[in-house]
C-alpha positions in Angstrom: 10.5 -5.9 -0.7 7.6 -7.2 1.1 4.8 -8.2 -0.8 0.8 -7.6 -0.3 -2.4 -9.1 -1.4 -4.0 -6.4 -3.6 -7.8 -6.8 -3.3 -8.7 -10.3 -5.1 -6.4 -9.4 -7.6 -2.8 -10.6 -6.6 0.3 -9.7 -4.7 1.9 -6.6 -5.2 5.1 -4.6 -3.6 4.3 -2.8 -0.5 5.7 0.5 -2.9 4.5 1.4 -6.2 6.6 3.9 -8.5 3.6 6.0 -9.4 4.0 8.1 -12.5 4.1 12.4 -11.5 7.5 12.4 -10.4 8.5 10.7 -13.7 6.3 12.3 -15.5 8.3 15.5 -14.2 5.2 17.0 -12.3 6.9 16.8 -8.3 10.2 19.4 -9.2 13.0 19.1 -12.1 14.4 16.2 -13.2 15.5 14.4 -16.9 14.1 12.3 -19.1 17.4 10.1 -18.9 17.1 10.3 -14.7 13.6 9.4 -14.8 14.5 6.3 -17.2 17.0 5.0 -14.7 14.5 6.0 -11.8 12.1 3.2 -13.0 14.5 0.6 -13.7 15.8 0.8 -10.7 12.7 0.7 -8.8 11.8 -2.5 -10.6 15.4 -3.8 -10.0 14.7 -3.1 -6.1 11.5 -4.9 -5.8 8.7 -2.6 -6.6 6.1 -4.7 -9.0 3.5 -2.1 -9.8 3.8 1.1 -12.2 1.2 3.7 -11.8 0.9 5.7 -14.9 -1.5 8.3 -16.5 -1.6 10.2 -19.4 -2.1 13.5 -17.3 1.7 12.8 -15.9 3.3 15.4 -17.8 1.0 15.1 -20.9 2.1 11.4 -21.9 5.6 12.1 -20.2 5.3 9.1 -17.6 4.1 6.7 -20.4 6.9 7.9 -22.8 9.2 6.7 -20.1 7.9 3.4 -19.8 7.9 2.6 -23.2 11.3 4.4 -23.3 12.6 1.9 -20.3 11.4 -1.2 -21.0 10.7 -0.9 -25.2 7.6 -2.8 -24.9 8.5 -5.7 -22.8 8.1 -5.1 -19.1 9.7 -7.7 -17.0 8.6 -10.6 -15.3 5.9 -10.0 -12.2 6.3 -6.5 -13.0 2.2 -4.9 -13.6 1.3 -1.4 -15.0 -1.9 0.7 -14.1 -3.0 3.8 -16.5 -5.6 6.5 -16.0 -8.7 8.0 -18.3 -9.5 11.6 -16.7 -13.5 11.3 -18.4 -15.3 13.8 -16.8 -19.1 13.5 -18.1 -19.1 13.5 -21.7 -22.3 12.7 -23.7 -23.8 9.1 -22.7 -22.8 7.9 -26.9 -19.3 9.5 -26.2 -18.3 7.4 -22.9 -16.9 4.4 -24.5 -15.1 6.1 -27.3 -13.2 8.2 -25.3 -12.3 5.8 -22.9 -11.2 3.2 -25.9 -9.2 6.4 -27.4 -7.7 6.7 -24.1 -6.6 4.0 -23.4 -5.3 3.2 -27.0 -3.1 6.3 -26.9 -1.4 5.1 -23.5 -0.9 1.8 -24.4 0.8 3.4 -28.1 2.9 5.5 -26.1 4.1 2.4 -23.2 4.1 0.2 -26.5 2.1 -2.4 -24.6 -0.6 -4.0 -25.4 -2.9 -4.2 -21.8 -2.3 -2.9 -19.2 -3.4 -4.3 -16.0 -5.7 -2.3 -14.3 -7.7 0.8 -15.7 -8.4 4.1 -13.7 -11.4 6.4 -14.2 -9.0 9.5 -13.5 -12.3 11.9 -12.8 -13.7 12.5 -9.1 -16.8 11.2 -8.8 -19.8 13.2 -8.1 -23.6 13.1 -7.4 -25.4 13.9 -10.6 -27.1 17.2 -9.0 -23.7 18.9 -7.6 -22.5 21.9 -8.7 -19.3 21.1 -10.2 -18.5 24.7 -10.7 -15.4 24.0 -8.3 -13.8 21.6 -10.5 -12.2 24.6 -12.9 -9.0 22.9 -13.8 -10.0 19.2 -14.3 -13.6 17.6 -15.1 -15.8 15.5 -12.6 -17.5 12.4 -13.8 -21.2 12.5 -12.3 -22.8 9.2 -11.1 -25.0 8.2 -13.4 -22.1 8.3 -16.0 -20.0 6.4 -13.8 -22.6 3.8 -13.4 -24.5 3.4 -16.2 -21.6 3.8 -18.9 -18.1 3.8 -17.6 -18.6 0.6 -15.5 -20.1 -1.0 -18.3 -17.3 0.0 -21.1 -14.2 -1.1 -18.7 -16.0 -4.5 -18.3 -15.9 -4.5 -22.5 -12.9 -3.6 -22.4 -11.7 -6.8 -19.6 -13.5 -9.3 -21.9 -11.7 -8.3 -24.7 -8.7 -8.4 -23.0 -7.0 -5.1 -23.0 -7.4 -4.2 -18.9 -7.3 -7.0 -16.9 -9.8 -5.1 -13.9 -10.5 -1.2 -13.4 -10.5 1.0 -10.5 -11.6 4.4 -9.4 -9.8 7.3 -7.8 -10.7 7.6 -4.3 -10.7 11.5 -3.7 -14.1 12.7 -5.0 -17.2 13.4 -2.8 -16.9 11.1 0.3 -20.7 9.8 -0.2 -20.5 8.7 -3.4 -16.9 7.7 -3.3 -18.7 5.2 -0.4 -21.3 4.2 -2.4 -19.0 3.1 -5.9 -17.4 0.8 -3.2 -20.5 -0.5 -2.1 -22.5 -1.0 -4.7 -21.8 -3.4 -7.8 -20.0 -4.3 -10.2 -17.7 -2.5 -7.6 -14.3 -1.3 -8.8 -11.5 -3.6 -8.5 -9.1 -1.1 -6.9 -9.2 2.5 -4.9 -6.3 5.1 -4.8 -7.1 6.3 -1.4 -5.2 9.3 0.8 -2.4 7.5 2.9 -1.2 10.6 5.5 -1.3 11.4 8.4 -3.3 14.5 8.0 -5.8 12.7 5.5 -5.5 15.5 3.3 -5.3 16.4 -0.6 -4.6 19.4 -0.6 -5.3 21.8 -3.2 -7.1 18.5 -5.2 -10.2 18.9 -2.5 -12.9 20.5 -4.1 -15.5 19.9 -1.7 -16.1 21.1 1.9 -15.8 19.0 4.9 -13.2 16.3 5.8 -12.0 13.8 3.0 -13.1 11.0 4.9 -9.8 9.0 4.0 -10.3 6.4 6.4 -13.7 5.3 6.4 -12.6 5.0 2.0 -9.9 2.3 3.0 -12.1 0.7 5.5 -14.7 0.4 3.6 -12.9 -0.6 0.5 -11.4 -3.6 2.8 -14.9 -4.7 3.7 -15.8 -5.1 0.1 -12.4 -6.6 -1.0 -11.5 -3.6 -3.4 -7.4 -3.4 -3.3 -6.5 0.0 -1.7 -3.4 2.1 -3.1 -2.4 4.6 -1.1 -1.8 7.7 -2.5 -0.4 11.8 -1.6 1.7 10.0 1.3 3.7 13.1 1.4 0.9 15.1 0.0 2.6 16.6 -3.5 5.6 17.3 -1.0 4.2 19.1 1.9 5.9 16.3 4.0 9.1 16.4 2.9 12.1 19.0 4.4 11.7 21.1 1.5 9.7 22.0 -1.1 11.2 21.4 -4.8 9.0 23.8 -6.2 7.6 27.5 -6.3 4.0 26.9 -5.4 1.8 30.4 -4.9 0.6 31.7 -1.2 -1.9 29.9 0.2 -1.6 26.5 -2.1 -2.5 23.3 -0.3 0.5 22.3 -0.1 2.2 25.2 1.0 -0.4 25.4 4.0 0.4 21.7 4.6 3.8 22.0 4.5 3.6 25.1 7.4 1.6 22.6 9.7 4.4 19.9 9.0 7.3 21.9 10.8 6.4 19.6 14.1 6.1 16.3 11.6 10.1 17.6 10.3 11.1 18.2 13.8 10.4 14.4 14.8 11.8 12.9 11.4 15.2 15.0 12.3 15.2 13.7 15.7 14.8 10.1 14.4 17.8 10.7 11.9 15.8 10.2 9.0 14.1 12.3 5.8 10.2 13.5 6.4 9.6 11.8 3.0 11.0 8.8 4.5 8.7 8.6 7.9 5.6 10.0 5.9 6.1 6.8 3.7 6.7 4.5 6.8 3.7 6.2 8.2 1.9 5.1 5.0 2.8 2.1 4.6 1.9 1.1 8.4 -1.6 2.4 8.0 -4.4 -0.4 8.2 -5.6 -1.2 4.9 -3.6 -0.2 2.6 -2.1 -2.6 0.5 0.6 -0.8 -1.5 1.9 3.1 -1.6 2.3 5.1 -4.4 5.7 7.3 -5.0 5.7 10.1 -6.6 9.7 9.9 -6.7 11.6 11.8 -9.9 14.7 10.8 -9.3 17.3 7.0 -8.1 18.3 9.1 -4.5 14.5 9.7 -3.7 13.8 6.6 -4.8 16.5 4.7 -2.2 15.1 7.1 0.2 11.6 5.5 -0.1 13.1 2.0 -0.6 15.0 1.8 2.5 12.2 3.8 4.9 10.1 0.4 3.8 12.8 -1.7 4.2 12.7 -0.8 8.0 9.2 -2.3 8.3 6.0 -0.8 9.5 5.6 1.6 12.7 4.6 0.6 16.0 0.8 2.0 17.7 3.1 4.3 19.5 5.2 5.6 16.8 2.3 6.1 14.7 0.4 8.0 17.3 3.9 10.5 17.8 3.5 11.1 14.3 -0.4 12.2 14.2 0.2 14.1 17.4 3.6 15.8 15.9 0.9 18.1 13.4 -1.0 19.4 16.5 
């Protein structure tokens, strides 16, 4: 699998196996299925693991530590998450510590290599009334205490660098990237409809291409992530998902983007991930796989290589 420079950090695997579809969150699947899932995504190249412990409540990390019983093998990395929100400035670094203590108990490591603030981030004066069903992390938090606590935390070893999640406010998703200590990695949107779905919680568009370009002008590794946008792009949905959900109104404006991946005898998960992977910028792309036949899916759209200017333009103009 081809390999990219992430950031200054080092090479990765054009794919990651990212942790929702293991951690049973993208449609059914087994704990025993998503065990084999991620050994076989390492055995087919893929070097970075994207975990959380918001995938399925711990689920994702239980099948880490499940696969590979503490030892994960050679040039293989792992990521986790801390969804923060804005807790009292003397409760930052404890909760972050407790975080990350709990993921690394249930991966039975004992680092991981880089550490995710899982929280949007958002001006210290917004109304974050919006954000009803997971918190925000205001700026000043952000700044003044969580960039602090995960450069603790790299000194004493336990993360080797930290990132941010790339889908909050534009502005100040612009600023983190801007100003320093800037994060070492961004998980940035990677479609071609630069959208999250029902994650956006703000009005206006999510920006997702000035994020990459700007995180390439200050050297912050990009991850691309929602390439099929919680399966909107795919040729079905694996899940019952209520009227009117972002990825139900996603998947309606798909129809001409499933039209072009049937005519080009291949999945819409497949081109979506092609499309991804092609975009400039972004240095690796996240599945959200659950299973070994979505997985091979993902695998061999990659191992065709990036689109062509002309093939990428078909695709933005197929949502039209």
């Amino acid at each position: 699998m081809e390999s990219r420079q992430l950031g200054d950090l080092w090479p990765v695997s054009s794919l990651t196996l990212g942790g929702g579809g293991i951690g049973q969150l993208w449609g059914k699947t087994t704990r025993d299925e998503c065990i084999a899932t991620t050994r076989a995504a390492v055995d087919s190249g893929i070097t970075l693991l994207d975990m959380a412990p918001a995938y399925g409540q711990g689920e994702a990390e239980n099948v880490i530590g499940a696969a590979f019983e503490g030892k994960l093998p050679d040039g293989v990395r792992i990521t986790t998450k801390c969804r923060l929100g804005t807790p009292p400035d003397g409760d930052v670094e404890a909760a972050l510590t407790k975080s990350l203590a709990e993921s690394l108990e249930r991966m039975r490591l004992d680092r991981v290599d880089v550490f995710f603030l899982h929280s949007n981030i958002i001006p210290d004066d917004y109304d974050a009334s919006a954000y009803t069903d997971r918190p925000a992390t205001r700026w000043a938090t952000y700044r003044e205490r969580f960039r602090p606590a995960c450069e603790k935390l790299k000194a004493q070893g336990r993360i080797g660098a930290w990132g941010i999640t790339g889908i909050g406010i534009p502005p100040q998703i612009l600023d983190a990237l801007a100003s320093d200590p800037k994060p070492d990695v961004v998980q940035c949107i990677a479609n071609p409809i630069d959208s999250i779905g029902e994650l956006q919680y703000f009005t206006g568009p999510t920006r997702a291409r000035e994020i990459i370009a700007t995180a390439k002008a200050n050297s912050v590794g990009v991850m691309g992530i929602r390439a099929v946008q919680g399966g909107a792009l795919t040729d079905a949905l694996d899940r019952t998902l209520p009227a009117g959900h972002g990825v139900v109104t996603d998947f309606a404006r798909a129809a001409g983007f499933r039209a072009l991946a049937a005519q080009l005898g291949q999945s819409a998960a497949a081109l979506a991930h092609r499309y991804a992977i092609s975009m400039p910028g972004v240095d690796t792309v996240v599945l959200g796989v659950k299973n070994r036949a979505e997985l091979d899916d993902c695998v061999t759209a990659a191992s065709a290589g990036a689109l062509d200017a002309e093939m990428m333009e078909k695709v933005e103009a197929s949502f039209a």
